[in-house]
Z-matrix of the N, CA and C atoms (Angstrom, degrees):
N
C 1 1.457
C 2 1.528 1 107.48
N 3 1.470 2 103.58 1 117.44
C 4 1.858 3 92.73 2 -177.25
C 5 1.878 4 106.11 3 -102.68
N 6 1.023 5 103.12 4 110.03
C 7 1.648 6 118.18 5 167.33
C 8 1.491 7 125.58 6 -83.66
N 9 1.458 8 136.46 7 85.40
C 10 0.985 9 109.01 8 -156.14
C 11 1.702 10 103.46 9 -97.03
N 12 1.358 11 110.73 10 103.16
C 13 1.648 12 109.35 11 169.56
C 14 1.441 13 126.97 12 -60.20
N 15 1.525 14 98.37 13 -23.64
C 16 1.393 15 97.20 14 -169.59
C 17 1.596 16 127.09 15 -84.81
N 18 1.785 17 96.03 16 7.55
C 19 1.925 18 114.52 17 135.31
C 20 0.966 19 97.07 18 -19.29
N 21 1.311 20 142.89 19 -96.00
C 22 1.583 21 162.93 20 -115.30
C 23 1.134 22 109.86 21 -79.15
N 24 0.961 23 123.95 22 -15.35
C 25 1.481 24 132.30 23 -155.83
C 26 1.678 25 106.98 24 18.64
N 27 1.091 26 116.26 25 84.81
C 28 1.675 27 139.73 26 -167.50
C 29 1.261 28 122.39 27 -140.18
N 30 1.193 29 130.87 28 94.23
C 31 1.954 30 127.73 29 158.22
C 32 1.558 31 97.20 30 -58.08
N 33 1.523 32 120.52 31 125.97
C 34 1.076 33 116.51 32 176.96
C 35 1.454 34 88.68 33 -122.34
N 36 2.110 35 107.61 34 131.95
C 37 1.550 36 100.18 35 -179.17
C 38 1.790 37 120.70 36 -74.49
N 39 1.497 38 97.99 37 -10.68
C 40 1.385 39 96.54 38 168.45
C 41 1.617 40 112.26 39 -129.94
N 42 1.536 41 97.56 40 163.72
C 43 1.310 42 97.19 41 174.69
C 44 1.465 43 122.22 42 -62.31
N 45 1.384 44 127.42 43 137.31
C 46 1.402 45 130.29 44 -178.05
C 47 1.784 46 112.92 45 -75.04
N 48 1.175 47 127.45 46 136.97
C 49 1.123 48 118.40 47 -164.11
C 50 1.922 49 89.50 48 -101.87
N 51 1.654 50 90.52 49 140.03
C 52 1.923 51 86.45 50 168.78
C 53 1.130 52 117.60 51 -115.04
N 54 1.521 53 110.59 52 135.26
C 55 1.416 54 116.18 53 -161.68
C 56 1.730 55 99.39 54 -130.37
N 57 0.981 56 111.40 55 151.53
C 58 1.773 57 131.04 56 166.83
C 59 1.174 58 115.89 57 92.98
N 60 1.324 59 150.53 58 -105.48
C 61 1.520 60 140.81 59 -151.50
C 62 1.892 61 92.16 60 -107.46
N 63 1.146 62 135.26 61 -51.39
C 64 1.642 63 124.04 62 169.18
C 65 1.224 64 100.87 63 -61.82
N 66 1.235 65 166.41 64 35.01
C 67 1.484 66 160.39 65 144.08
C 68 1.298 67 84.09 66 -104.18
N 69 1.522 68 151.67 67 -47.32
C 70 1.500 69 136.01 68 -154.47
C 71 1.482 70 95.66 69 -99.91
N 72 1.255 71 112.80 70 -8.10
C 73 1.629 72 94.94 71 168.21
C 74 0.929 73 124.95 72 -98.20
N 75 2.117 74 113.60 73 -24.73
C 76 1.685 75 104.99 74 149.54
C 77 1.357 76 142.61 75 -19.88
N 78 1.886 77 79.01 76 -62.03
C 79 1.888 78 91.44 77 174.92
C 80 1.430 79 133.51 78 -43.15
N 81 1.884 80 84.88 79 -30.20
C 82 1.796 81 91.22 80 -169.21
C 83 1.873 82 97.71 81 98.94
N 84 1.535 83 121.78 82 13.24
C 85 1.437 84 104.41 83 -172.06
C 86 1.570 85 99.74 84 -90.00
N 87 1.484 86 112.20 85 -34.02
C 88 1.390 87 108.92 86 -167.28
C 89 1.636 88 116.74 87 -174.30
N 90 1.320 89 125.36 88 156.15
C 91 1.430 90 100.57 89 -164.55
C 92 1.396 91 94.96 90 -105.39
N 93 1.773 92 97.34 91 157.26
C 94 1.164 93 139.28 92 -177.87
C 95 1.916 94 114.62 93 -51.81
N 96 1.609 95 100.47 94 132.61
C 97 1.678 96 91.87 95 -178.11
C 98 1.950 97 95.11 96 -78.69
N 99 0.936 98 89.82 97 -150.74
C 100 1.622 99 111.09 98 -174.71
C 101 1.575 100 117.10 99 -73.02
N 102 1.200 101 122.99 100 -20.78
C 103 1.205 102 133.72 101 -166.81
C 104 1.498 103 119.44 102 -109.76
N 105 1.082 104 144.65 103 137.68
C 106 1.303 105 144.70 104 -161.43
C 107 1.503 106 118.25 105 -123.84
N 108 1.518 107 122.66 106 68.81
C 109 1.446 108 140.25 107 168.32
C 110 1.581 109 117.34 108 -23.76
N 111 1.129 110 132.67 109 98.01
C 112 1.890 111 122.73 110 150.05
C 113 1.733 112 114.35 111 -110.41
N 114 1.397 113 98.73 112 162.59
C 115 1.594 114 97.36 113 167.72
C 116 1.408 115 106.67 114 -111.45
N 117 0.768 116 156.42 115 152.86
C 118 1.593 117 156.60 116 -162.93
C 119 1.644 118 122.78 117 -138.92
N 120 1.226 119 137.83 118 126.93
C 121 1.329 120 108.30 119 -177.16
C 122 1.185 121 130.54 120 -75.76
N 123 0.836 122 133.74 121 176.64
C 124 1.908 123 151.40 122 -173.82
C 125 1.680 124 100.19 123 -45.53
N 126 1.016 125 119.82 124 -63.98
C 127 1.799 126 116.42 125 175.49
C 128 1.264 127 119.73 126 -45.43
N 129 1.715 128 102.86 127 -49.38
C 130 1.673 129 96.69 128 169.01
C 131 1.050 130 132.38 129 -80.68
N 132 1.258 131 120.84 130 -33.18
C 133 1.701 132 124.10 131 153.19
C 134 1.574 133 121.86 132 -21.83
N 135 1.670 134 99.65 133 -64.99
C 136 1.414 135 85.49 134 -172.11
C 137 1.763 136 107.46 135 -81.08
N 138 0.703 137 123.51 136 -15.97
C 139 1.517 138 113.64 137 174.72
C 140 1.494 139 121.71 138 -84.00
N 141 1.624 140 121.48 139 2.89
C 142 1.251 141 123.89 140 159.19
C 143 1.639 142 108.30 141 -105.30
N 144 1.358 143 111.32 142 11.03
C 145 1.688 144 113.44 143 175.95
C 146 0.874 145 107.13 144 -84.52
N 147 1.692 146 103.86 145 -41.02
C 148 1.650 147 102.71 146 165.02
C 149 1.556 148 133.34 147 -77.05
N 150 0.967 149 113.48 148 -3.00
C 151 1.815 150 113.19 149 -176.86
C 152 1.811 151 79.95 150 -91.16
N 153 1.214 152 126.44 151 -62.60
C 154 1.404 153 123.77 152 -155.25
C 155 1.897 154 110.32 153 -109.62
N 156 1.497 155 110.92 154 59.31
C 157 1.739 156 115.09 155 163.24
C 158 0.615 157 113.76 156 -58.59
N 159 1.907 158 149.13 157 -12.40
C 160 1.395 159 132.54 158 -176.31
C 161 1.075 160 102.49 159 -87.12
N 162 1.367 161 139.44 160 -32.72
C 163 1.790 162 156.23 161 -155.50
C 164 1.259 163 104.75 162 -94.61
N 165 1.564 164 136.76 163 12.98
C 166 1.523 165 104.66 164 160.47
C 167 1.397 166 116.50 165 -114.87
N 168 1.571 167 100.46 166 179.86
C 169 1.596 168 117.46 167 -155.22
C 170 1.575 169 85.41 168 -145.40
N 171 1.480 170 89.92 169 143.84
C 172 1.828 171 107.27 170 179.69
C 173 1.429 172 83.60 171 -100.02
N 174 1.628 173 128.81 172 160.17
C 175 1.265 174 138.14 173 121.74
C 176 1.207 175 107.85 174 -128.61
N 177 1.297 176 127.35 175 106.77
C 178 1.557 177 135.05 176 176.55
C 179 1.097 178 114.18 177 44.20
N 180 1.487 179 133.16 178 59.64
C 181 1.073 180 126.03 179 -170.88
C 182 1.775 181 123.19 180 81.98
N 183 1.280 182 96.81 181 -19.98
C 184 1.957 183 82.57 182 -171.58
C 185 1.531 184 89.98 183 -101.70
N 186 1.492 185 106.47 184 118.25
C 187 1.586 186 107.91 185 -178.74
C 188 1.813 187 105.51 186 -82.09
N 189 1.711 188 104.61 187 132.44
C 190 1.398 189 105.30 188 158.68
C 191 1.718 190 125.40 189 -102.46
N 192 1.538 191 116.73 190 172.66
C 193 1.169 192 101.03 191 165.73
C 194 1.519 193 98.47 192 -151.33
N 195 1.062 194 113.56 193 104.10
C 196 1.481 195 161.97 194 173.55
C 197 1.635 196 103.00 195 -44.45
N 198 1.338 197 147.28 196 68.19
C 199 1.278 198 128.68 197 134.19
C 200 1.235 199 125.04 198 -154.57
N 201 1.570 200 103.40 199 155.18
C 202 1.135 201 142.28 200 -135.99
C 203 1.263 202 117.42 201 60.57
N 204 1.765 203 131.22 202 -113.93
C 205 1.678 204 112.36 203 170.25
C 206 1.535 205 80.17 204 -97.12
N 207 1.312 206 174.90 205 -50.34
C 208 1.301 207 135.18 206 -142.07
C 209 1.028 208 121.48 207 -49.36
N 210 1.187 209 136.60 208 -167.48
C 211 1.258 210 154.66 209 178.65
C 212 1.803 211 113.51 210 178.50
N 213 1.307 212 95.52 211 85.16
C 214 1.390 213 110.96 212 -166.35
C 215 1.524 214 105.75 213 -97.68
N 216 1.784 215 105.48 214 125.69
C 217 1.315 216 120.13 215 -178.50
C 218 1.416 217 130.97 216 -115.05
N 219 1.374 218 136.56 217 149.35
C 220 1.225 219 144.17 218 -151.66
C 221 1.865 220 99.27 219 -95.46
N 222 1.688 221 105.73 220 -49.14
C 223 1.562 222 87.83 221 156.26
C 224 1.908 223 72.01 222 -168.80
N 225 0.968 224 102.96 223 -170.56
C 226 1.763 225 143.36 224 174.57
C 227 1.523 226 116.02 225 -109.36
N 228 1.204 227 85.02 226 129.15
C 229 1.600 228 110.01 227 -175.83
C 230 1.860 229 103.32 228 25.87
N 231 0.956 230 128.58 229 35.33
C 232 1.604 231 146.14 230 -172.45
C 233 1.404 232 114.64 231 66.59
N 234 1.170 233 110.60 232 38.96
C 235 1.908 234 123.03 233 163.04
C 236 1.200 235 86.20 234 -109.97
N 237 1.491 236 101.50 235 138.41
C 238 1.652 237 122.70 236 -158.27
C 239 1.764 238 74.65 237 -125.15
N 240 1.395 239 80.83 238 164.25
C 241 1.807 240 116.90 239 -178.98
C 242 2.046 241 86.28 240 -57.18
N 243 0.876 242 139.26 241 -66.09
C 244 1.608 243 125.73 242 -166.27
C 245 1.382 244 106.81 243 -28.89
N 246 1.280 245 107.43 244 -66.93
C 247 1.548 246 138.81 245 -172.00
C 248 1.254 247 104.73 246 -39.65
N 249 1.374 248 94.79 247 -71.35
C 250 1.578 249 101.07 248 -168.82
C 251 1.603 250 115.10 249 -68.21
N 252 1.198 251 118.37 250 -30.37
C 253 1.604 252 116.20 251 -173.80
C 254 1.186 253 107.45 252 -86.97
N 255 1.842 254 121.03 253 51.51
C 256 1.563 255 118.16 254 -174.78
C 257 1.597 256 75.22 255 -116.61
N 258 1.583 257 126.48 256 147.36
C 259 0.909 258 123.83 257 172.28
C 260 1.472 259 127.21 258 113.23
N 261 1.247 260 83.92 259 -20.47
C 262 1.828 261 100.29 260 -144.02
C 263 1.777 262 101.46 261 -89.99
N 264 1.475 263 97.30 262 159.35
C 265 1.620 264 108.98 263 -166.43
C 266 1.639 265 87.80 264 -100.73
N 267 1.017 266 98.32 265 146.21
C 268 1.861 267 125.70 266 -169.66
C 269 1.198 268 94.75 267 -120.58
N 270 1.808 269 107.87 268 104.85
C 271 1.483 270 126.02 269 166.64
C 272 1.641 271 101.50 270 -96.85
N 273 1.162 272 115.33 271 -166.26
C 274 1.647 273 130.01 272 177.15
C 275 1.494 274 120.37 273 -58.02
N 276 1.525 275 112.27 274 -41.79
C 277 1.184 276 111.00 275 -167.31
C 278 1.794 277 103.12 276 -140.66
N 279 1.166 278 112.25 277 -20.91
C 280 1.144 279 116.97 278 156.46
C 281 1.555 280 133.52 279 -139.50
N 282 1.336 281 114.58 280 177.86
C 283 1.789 282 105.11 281 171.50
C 284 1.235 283 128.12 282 -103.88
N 285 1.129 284 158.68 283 169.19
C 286 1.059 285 168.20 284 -156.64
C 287 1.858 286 116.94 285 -133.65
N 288 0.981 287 129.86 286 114.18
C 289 1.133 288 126.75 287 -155.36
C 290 1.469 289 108.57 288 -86.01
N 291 1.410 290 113.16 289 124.60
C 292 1.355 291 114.66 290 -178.78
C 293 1.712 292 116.26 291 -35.17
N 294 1.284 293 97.96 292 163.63
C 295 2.212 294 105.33 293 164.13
C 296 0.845 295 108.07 294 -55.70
N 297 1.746 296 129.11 295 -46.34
C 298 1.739 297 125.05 296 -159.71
C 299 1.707 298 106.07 297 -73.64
N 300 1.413 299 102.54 298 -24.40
C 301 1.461 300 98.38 299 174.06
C 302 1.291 301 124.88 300 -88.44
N 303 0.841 302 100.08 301 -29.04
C 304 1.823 303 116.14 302 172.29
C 305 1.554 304 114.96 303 -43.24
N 306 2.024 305 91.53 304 -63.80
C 307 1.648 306 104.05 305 -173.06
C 308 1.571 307 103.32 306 -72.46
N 309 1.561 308 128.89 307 -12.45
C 310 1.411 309 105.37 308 169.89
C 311 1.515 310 116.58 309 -89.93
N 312 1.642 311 114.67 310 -23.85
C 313 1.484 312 103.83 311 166.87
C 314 1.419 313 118.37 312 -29.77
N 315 1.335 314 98.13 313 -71.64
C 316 1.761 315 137.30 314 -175.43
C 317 1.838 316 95.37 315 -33.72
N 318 0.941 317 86.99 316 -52.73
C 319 1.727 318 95.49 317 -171.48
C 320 1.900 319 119.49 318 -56.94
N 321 1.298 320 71.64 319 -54.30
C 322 2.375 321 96.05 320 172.15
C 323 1.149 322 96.32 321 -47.30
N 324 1.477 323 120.08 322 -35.56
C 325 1.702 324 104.89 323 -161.32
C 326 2.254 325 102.80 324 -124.67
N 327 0.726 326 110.58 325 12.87
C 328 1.397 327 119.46 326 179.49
C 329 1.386 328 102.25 327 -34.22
N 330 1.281 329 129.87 328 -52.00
C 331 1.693 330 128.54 329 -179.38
C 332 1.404 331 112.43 330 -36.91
N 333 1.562 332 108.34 331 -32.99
C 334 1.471 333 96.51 332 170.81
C 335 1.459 334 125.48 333 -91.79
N 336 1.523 335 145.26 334 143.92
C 337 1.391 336 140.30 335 -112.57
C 338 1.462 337 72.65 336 -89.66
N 339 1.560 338 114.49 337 -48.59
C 340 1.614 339 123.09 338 -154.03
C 341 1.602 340 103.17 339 -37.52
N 342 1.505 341 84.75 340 -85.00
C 343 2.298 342 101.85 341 175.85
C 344 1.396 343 102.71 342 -44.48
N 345 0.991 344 154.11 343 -8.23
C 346 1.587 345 157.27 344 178.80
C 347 1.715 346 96.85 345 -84.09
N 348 1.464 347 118.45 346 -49.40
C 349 1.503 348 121.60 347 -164.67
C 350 1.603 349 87.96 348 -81.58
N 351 1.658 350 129.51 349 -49.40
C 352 1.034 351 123.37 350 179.69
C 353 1.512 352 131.58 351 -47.53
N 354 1.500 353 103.88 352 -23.58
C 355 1.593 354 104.82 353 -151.88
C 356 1.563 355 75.41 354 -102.23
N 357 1.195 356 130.92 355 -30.09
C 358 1.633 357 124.19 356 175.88
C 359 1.409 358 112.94 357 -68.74
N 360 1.080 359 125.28 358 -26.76
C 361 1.529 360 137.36 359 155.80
C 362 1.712 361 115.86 360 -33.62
N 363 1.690 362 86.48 361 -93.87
C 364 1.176 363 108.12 362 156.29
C 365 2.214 364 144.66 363 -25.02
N 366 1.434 365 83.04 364 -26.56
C 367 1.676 366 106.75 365 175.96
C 368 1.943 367 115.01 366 -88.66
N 369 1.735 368 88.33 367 -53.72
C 370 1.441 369 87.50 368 167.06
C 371 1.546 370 115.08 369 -71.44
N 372 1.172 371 116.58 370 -41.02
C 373 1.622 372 103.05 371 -175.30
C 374 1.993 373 112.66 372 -52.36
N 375 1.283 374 94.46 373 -46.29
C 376 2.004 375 94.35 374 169.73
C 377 0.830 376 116.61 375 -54.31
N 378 1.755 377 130.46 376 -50.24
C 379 1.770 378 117.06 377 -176.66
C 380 1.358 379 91.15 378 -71.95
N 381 1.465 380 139.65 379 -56.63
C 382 1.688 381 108.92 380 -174.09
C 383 1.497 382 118.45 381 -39.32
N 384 0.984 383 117.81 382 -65.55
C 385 1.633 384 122.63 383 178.21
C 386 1.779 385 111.87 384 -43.34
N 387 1.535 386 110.25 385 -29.00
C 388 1.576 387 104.60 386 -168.02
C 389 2.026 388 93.87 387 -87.56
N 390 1.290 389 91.71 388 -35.46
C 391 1.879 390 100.07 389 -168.77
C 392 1.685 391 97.67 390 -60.88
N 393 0.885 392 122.09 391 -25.51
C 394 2.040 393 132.71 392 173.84
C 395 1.280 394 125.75 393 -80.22
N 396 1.785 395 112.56 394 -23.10
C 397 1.020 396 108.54 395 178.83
C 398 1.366 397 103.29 396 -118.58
N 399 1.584 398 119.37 397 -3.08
C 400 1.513 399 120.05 398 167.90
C 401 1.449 400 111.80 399 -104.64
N 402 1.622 401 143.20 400 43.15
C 403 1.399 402 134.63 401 -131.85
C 404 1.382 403 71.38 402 -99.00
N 405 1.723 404 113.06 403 152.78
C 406 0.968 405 127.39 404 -148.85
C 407 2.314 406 75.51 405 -116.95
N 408 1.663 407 106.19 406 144.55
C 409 1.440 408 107.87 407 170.89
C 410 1.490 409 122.60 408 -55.54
């Protein structure tokens, strides 16, 4: 998967965690829309608020900052980058957010049809993976 962050022209002191439709295409569950989701922690947040003030977006509290296709976030539904980057697969330049985090994103937001098809995605792909590594004699 080629991500190129270095759009941004950004030292980020931590790795950015990626979350939403490029995390489900990692998996192999489904491909990615146009836009490229991370959560980031609190240090980098505010120091990319400042390179990019024209680019953010409130959603209830979880601040984004919007440019080019990223869409870089402070946390989700108030799971902050700590939280969420427990789990998580450690690529080169960024992480990839574990399944357990994935399927609870998916879950926070199920009202919408999309994360509803996702989190059903997301459910069968675990019992496949658990039914393979639990195959019964």
């Amino acid at each position: 998967m080629n991500i190129k962050l270095s759009k941004l022209n950004f030292k980020f002191s931590d790795k950015p965690l990626l979350i939403g439709g490029k995390a489900m295409e990692y998996y192999g569950i489904r491909k990615a829309g146009a836009d490229i989701d991370f959560v980031i922690s609190e240090r980098d947040h505010e120091k990319l608020k400042i390179k990019y003030p024209d680019n953010i977006k409130d959603l209830w509290g979880d601040i984004g900052i919007c440019e080019f296709e990223f869409e870089i976030w402070n946390q989700i539904c108030m799971f902050d980058y700590d939280f969420l980057k427990q789990n998580a697969i450690d690529k080169r330049s960024y992480l990839v957010a574990g399944l357990d985090k994935l399927i609870l994103l998916k879950a926070m937001a199920m009202n919408i049809d999309k994360y509803k098809a996702d989190l059903e995605m997301l459910v069968q792909y675990t019992k496949e993976i658990q039914y393979k590594i639990k195959k019964l004699p």
